[in-house]
C-alpha positions as CSV (number, residue, x, y, z in Angstrom):
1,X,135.9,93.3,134.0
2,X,132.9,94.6,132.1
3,X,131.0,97.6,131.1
4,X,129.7,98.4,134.5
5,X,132.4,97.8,136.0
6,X,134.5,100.3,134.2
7,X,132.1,103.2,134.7
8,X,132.1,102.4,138.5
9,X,136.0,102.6,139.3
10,X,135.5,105.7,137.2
11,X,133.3,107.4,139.3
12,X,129.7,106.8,138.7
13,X,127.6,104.6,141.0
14,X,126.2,101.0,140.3
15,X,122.4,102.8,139.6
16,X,124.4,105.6,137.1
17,X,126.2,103.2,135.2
18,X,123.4,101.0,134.2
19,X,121.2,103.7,133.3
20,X,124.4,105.4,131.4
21,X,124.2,101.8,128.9
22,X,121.0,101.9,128.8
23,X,120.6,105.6,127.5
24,X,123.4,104.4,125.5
25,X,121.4,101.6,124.0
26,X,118.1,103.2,124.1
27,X,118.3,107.2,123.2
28,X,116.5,109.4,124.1
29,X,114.5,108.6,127.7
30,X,112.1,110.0,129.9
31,X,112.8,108.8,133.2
32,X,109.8,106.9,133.9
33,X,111.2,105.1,130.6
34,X,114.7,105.1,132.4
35,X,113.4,103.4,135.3
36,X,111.2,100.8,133.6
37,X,113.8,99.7,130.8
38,X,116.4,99.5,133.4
39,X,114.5,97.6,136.0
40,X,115.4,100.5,138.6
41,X,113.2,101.8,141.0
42,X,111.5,104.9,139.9
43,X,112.7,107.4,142.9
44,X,116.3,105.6,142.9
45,X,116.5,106.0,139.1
46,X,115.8,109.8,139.0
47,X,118.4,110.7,141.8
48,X,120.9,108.5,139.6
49,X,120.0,110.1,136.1
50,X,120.6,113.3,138.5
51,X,123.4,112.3,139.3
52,X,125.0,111.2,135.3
53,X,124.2,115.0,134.3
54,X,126.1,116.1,137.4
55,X,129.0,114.1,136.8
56,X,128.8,114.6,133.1
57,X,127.2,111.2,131.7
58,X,124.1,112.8,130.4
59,X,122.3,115.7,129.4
60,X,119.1,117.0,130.1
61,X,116.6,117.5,127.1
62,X,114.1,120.2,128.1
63,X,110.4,119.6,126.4
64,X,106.8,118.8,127.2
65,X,108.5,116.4,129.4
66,X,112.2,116.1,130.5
67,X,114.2,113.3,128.5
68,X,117.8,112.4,129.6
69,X,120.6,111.8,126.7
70,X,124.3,109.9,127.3
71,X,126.8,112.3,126.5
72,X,128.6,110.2,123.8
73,X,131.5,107.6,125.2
74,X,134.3,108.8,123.0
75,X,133.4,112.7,124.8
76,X,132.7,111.3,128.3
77,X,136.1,109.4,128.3
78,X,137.9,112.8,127.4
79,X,136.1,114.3,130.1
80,X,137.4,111.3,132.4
81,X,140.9,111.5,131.5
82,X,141.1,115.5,131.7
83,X,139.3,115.6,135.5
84,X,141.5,112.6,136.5
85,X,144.2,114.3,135.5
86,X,143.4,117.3,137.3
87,X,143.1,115.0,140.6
88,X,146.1,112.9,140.3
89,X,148.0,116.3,139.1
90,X,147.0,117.8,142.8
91,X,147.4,114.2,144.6
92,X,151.2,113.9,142.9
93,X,152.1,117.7,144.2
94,X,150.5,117.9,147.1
95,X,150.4,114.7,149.4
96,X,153.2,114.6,152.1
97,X,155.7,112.3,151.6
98,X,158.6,110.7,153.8
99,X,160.6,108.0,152.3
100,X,161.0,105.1,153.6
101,X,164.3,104.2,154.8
102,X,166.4,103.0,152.5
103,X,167.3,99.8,154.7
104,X,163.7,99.0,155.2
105,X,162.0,95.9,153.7
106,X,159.0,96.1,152.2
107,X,156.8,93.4,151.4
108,X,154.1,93.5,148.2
109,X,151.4,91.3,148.1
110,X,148.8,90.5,145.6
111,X,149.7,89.6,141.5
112,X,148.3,93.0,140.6
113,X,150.3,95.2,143.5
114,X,153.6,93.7,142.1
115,X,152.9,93.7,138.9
116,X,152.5,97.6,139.2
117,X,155.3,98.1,141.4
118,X,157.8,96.0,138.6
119,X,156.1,98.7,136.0
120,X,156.5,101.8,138.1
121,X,160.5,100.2,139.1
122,X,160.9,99.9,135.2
123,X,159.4,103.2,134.2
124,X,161.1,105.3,137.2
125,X,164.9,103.8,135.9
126,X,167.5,105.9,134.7
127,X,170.3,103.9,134.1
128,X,169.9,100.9,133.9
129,X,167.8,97.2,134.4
130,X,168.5,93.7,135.6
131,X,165.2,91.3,135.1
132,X,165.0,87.6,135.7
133,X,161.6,86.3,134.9
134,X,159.6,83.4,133.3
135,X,158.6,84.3,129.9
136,X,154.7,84.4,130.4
137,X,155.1,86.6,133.6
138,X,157.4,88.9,131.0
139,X,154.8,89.1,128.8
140,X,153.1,91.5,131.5
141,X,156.2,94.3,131.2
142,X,156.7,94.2,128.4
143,X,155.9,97.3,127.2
144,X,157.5,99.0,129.9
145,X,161.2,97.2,128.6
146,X,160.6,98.6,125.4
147,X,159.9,102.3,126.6
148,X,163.2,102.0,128.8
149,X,164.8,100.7,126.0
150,X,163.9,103.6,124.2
151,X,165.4,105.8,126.8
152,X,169.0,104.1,126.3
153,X,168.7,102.1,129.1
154,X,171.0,99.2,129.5
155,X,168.6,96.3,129.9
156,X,169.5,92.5,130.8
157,X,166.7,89.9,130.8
158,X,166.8,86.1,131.5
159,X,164.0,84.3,130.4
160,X,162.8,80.9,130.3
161,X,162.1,80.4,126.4
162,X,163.2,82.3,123.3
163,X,162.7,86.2,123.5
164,X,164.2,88.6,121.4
165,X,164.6,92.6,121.9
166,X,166.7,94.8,119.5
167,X,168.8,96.9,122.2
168,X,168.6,94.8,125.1
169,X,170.6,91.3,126.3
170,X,168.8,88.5,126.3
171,X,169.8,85.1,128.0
172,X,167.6,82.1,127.9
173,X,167.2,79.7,130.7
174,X,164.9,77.4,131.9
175,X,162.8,79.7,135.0
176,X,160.4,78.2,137.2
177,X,156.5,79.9,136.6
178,X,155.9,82.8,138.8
179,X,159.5,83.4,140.4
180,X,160.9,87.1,139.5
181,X,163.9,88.9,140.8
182,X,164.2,93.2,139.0
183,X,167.2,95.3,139.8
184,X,166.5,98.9,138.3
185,X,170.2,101.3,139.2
186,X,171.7,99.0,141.1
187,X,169.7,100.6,143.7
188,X,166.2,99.0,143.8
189,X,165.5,95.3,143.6
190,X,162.1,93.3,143.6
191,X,162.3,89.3,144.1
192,X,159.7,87.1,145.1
193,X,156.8,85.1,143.3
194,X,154.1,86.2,140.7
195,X,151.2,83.5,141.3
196,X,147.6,83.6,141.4
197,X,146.4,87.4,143.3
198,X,146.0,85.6,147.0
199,X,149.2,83.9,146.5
200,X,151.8,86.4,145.1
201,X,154.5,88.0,147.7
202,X,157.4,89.9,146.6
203,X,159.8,91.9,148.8
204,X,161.2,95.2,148.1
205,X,164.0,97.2,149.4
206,X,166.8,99.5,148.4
207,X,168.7,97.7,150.9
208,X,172.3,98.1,149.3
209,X,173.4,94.1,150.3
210,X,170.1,92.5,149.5
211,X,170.9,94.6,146.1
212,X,174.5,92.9,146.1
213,X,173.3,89.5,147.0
214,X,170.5,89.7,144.2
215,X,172.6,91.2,141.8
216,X,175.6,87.8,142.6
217,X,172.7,85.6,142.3
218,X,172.1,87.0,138.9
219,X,175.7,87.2,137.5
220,X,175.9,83.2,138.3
221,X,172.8,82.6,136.7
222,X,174.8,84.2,133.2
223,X,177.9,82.4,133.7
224,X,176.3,79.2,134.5
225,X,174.5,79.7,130.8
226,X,177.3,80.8,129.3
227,X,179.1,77.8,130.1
228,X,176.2,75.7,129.3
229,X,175.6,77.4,125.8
């Protein structure tokens, strides 16, 4: 991920980002000076400059001729984060929503996809958190384990190498890269594979025996440590 990159998935076009860095790196421009220092067609780089002052990248500077500016990055990122805000305020309240059955199966593909679905599992838990997981794919929630920590959640991990976490129970045992199995309330459970993006599959369900069955598989995997240690 770069810098153009960024300012793309957060709403500008490819044209309006580059010419965002290079007012960034450049000050002051006409855009004739935009255009050449950019490499962008003249008409295509005056309908993008129009377009960073509409969406609040840059600001016009009226003179003998007009000069665009970048609105600073730390401003333009507060401006981000308080209009996606707005939007994901009105998605969140305002999409319909049936729930899936709770004896459905669903299947998650792609590293990232599960990777935010063990997050949001972690984060939405009240109560409490079974995780089984090799210790580089834990390095990806970990955050999340403290936070619900921090909320007095009961939290269980077993891990392949040597972890520690003030407040939660840690076992050690040797885990096989990429497998993952996540209980959150004895009510959700995640299990599956974390590989490279094409590869990863997990399924989830609130499917109370698939819960059970997980949940068994887990308890053995303590004892059998236990007697081990």
């Amino acid at each position: 991920m770069d810098l153009i990159e960024c300012l793309i998935k957060a709403g500008f076009t490819r044209h309006e980002s580059i010419l965002y860095t290079t007012l960034c790196k450049e000050g002051e421009l006409t855009g004739y000076e935009a255009a050449k220092i950019s490499a962008i067609p003249r008409s295509n780089a005056y309908l993008a400059l129009a377009g960073l002052v509409e969406k609040g990248g840059a600001y016009v500077i009226e003179g003998d001729s007009v000069k665009y500016v970048a609105v600073p990055a730390s401003e333009l990122v507060i401006n981000i984060k308080r209009q996606m805000n707005e939007v994901l305020d009105y998605i969140e309240k305002n999409t319909p929503e049936r729930e899936a059955p709770k004896d459905s199966f669903i299947t998650i593909t792609g590293r990232s996809q599960i990777l935010d679905k063990m997050k949001n599992l972690i984060l939405q838990a009240e109560e409490r958190i079974y995780l089984s997981i090799s210790r580089a794919e834990l390095e990806y929630v970990i955050e999340e384990l403290r936070e619900a920590r921090d909320r007095g959640l009961k939290l269980v991990i077993i891990t392949s190498s040597s972890f520690d976490m003030k407040g939660a129970t840690i076992y050690c045992h040797q885990k096989q890269p990429g497998q993952v199995r996540l209980i959150t309330d004895t009510s959700h459970v995640l299990t599956g594979e974390i590989m490279d993006e094409g590869n990863s599959t997990c399924l989830y369900s609130k499917n109370k025996n698939l819960v059970h069955l997980i949940k068994d598989s887990l308890t053995n995997e303590i004892k059998i440590i236990q007697m081990q240690s």
